[in-house]
Every structure is written in C-alpha cells, then in structure tokens.
C-alpha positions as CSV (number, residue, x, y, z in Angstrom):
1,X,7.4,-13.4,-5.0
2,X,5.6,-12.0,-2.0
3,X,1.9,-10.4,-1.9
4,X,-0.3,-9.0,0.8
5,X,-4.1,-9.2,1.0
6,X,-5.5,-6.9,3.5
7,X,-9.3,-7.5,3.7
8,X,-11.1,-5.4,6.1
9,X,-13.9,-7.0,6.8
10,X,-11.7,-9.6,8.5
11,X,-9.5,-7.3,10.2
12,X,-6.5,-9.6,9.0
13,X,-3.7,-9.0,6.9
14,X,-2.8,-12.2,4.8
15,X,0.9,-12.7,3.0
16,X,1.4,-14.9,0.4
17,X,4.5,-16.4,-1.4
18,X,4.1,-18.3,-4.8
19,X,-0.1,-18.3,-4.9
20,X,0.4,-19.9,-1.0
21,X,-0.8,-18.0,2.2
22,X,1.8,-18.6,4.6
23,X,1.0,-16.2,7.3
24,X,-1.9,-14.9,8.6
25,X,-1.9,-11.4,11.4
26,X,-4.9,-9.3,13.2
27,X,-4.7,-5.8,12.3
28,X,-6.6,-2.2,13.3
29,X,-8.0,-0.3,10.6
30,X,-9.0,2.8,9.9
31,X,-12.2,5.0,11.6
32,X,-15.3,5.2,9.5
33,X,-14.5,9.4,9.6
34,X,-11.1,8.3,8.3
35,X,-11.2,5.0,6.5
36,X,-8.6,2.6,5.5
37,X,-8.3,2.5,1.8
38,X,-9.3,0.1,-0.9
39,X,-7.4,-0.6,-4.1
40,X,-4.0,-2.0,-4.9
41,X,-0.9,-0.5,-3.5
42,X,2.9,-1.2,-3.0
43,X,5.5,-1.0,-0.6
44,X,7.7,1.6,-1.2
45,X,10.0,2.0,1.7
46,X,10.8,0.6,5.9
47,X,11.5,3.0,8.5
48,X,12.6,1.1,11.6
49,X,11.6,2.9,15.1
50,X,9.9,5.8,13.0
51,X,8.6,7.1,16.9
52,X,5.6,8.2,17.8
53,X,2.7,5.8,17.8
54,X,3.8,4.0,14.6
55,X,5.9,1.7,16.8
56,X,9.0,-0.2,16.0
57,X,8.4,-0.5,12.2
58,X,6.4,1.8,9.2
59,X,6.1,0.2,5.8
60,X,5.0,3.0,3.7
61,X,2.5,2.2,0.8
62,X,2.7,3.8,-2.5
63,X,-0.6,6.3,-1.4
64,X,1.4,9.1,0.4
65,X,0.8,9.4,4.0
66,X,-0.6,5.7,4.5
67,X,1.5,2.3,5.5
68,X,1.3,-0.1,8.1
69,X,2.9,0.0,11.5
70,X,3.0,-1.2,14.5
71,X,1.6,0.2,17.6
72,X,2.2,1.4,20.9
73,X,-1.3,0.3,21.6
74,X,-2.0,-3.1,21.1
75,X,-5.6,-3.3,22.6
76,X,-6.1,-1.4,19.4
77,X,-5.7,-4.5,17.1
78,X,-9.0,-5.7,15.9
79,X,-10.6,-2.5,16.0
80,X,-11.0,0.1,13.6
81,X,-8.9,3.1,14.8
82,X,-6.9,4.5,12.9
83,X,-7.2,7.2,10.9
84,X,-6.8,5.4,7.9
85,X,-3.5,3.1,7.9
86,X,-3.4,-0.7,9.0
87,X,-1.7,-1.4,12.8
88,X,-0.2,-4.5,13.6
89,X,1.6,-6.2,17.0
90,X,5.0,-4.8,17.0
91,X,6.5,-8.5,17.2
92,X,4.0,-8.9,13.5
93,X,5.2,-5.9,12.0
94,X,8.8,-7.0,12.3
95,X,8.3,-10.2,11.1
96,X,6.7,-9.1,8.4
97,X,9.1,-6.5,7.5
98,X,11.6,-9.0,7.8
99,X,9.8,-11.1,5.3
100,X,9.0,-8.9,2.5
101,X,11.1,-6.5,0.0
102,X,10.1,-3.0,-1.0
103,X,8.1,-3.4,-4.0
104,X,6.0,-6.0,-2.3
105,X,2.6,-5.6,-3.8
106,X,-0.5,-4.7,-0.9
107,X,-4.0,-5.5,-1.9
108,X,-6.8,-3.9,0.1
109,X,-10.3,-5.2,-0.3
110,X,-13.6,-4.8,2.2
C-alpha cells in the first residue's frame, strides 16, 4: 500500500510503502496568486505525454483540474510556479507513475 506526502514548505514530495518512506523528489508548487492545495486527495487517473507543459506524465488528483506532472521546465523545480499543481523532473514523474496505482492516496500539508 502506497501514500504520498506532499509538504510544501519543503518543496518535496515523499512516497511511502507500508509506514516506510522510500523515496524522496523536489517539486514546484503553486504561486501565492494561485496556490497549491492542502488537504487529502487521491489519484484518480495517468495520462502519459498529456503535451503541453505537463511533460511526459499527468497524474490527476481527485480535485478537478489539479495533479502532478512533469515539466518542460526544470529550472522550475524548487520554486513555487505553478498555478496551483505540483511539477516534478520528467525522469521523477515517471518513476513515480511507474510506482504507484490509481487510487494512491496524496496528502498535501504546508
């Protein structure tokens, strides 16, 4: 059973299988005008190659119009960005949607 912890403060995204991190990636957040948002989510679907600047993966998250994704922009990573969804390294978002099913619960915390 996988879990994700985003906390923003950190700017990391953490993943967890049975109660033990095992991964650990940067992320890009959302603007203060357009923040990322806190509260308890879930993955609800993968779009490979979505285009655009979502890169080569979007993992949508049961609040419509949010998920993560990669980015055609990776000096963006670290930063808060976005206009309210959580970027990752292209190679980061694949490995992570690689790693976790749909249904995967998403915790975001400051």
């Amino acid at each position: 059973m996988y879990s994700i912890i985003l906390s923003l403060d950190k700017r990391q995204l953490y993943v967890f299988g049975d109660n033990q991190m095992i991964r650990t990636y940067p992320v890009g957040i959302g603007k203060d005008a357009t923040p990322t948002p806190i509260g308890s989510y879930r993955i609800i679907d993968k779009v490979p190659n979505p285009g655009g600047v979502f890169g080569v993966m979007w993992l949508g998250l049961s609040i419509p119009k949010y998920g993560i994704h990669g980015t055609n922009n990776p000096q963006s990573i670290g930063k808060q960005v976005s206009k309210g969804c959580i970027r990752m390294h292209n190679k980061d978002v694949l490995d992570l949607a690689r790693m976790i099913p749909i249904g995967t619960s998403v915790t975001i915390r400051k």
